[in-house]
C-alpha positions in Angstrom: 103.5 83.4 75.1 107.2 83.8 74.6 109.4 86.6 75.7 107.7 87.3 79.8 109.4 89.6 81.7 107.8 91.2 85.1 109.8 94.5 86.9 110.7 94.6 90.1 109.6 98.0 91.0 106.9 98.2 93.9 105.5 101.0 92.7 104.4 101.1 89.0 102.3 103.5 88.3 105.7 105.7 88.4 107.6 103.6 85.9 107.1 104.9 82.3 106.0 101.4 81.3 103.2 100.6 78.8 100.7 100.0 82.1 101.8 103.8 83.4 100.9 105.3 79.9 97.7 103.0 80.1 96.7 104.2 83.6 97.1 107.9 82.6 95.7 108.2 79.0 92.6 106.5 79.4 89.8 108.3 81.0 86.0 107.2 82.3 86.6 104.4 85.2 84.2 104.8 88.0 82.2 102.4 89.6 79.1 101.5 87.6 80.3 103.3 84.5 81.4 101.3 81.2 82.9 103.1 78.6 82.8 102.3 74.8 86.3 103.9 73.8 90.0 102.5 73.6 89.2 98.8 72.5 92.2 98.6 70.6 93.1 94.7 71.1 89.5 93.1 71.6 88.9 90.2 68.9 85.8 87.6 68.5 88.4 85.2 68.8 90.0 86.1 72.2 85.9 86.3 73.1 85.3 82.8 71.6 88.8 81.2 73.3 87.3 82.5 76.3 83.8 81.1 75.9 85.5 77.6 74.8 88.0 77.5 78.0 87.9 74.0 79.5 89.9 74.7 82.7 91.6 77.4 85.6 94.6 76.8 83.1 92.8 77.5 79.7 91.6 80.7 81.4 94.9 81.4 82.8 96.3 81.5 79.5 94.0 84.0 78.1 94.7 86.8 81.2 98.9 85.8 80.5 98.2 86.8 76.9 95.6 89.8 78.0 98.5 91.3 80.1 101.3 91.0 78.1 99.2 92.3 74.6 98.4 95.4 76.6 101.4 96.0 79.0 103.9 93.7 78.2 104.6 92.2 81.3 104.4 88.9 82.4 106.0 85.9 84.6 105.8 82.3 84.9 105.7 79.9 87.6 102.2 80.7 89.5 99.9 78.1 91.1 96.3 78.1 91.8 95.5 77.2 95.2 91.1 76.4 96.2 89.9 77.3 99.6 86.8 77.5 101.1 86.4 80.8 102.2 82.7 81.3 102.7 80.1 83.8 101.4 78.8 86.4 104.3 76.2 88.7 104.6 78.8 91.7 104.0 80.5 90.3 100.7 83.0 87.7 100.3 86.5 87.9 99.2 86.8 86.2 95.5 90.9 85.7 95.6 94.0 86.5 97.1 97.8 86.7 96.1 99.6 86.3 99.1 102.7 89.0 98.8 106.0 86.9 97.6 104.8 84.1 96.8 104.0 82.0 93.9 99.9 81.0 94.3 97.0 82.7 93.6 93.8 81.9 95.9 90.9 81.3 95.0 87.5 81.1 96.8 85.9 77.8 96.1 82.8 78.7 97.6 81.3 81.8 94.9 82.5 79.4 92.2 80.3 76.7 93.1 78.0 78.7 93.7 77.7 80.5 90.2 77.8 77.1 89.0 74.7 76.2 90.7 73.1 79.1 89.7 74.7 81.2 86.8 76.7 79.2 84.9 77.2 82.1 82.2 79.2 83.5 84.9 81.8 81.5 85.4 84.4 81.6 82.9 83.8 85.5 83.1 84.4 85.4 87.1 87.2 83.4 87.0 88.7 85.5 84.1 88.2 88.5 86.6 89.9 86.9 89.5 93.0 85.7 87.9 93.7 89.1 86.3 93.2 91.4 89.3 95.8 88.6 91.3 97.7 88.0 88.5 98.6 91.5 88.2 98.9 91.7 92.3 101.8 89.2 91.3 103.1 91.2 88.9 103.6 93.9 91.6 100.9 96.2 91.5 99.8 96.6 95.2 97.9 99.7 95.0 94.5 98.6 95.0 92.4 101.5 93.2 95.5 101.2 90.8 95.0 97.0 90.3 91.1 97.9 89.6 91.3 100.3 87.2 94.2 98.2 85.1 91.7 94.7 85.1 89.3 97.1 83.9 91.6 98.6 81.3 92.8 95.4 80.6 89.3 93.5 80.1 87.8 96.4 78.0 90.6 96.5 75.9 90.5 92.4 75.3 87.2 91.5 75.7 85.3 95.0 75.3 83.3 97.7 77.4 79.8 95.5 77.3 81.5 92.0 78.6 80.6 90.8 81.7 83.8 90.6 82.9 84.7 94.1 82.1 81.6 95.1 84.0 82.6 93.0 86.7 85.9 95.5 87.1 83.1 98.4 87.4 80.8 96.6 90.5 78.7 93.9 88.8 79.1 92.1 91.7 78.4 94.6 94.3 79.6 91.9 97.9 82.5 91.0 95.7 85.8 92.0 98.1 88.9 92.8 97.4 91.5 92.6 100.4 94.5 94.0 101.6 98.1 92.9 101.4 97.9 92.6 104.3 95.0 90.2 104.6 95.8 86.5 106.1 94.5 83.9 104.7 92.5 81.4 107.2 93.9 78.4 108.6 92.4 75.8 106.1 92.7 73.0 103.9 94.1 74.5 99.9 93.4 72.1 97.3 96.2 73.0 94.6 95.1 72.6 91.1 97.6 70.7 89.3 99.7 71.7 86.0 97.9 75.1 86.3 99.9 76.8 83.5 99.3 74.8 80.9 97.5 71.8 81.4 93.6 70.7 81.5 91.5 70.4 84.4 88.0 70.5 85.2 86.5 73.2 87.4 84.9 71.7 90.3 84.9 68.1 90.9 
């Protein structure tokens, strides 16, 4: 992906960038809803790349491309960082991109656990996870605003009857999305190595 650029701005749902235009003509997100319209970009073959993924870094390349065909924005230098956060009763939180910095975290726990028991499900989860963070990185804060974009985003790549567009609309109904101001727990991160562009496998 050549040409990445990210703005500085805090607040971009202001900016007249391609996201803002994308945020305010498309209609229809609410929870539980899929929609069938606006799938301008969606291809078999960004469908198949995704289905034939090998590692966090494979997938990672696929929401880089996502973003930047459908807003143009994009930066380089992020790590993915593998905790064990735990699953509770109440939901659990799936990832987390720490304000400032250069990692996204991920919960290790759900994604051994849809290995174990859907493992349909995972290269669609961890598409979902490293879009709605990567874009956190990007600099959209705004929660409701990060959702409805990784919706947006995902319908537009991978269309409105993918499971990981429908994960953007509640699939997963315990799946949590924290604050900015969330801390992360005081626990051992397992760094995935060369995560923008090498191999690795999953979970060892």
């Amino acid at each position: 992906m050549s040409g990445v650029r990210s703005r500085s701005s805090r607040d971009k749902r202001s900016e007249g960038n391609t996201a803002a235009h994308m945020l305010r003509s498309r209609d229809g997100f609410e929870e539980g809803e899929v929609e069938t319209k606006g799938m301008i970009f969606m291809s078999k073959d960004f469908i198949k790349e995704l289905d034939e993924a090998e590692s966090f870094a494979d997938i990672f390349e696929l929401v880089k491309h996502a973003v930047w065909k459908t807003v143009e924005e994009g930066r380089a230098g992020l790590e993915l960082g593998l905790m064990e956060l735990g699953m509770h009763r109440d939901g659990f939180v799936g990832g987390f991109y720490p304000v400032g910095s250069n990692i996204i975290v991920m919960n290790k726990t759900p994604l051994k656990t849809i290995l174990e028991n859907d493992e349909g499900m995972f290269k669609p989860y961890v598409f979902h996870i490293l879009l709605h963070e990567y874009l956190h990185s990007l600099g959209y804060f705004d929660e409701e605003t990060t959702k409805k974009l990784t919706y947006l985003i995902s319908r537009e790549m991978l269309g409105s009857t993918h499971i990981a567009t429908r994960m953007s609309l509640g699939y997963i109904p315990k799946l949590l999305y924290p604050s900015r101001n969330w801390k992360l727990p005081d626990t051992e991160m397992e760094l995935v190595p060369d995560f923008d562009r090498s191999s690795r496998t999953y979970i060892e």
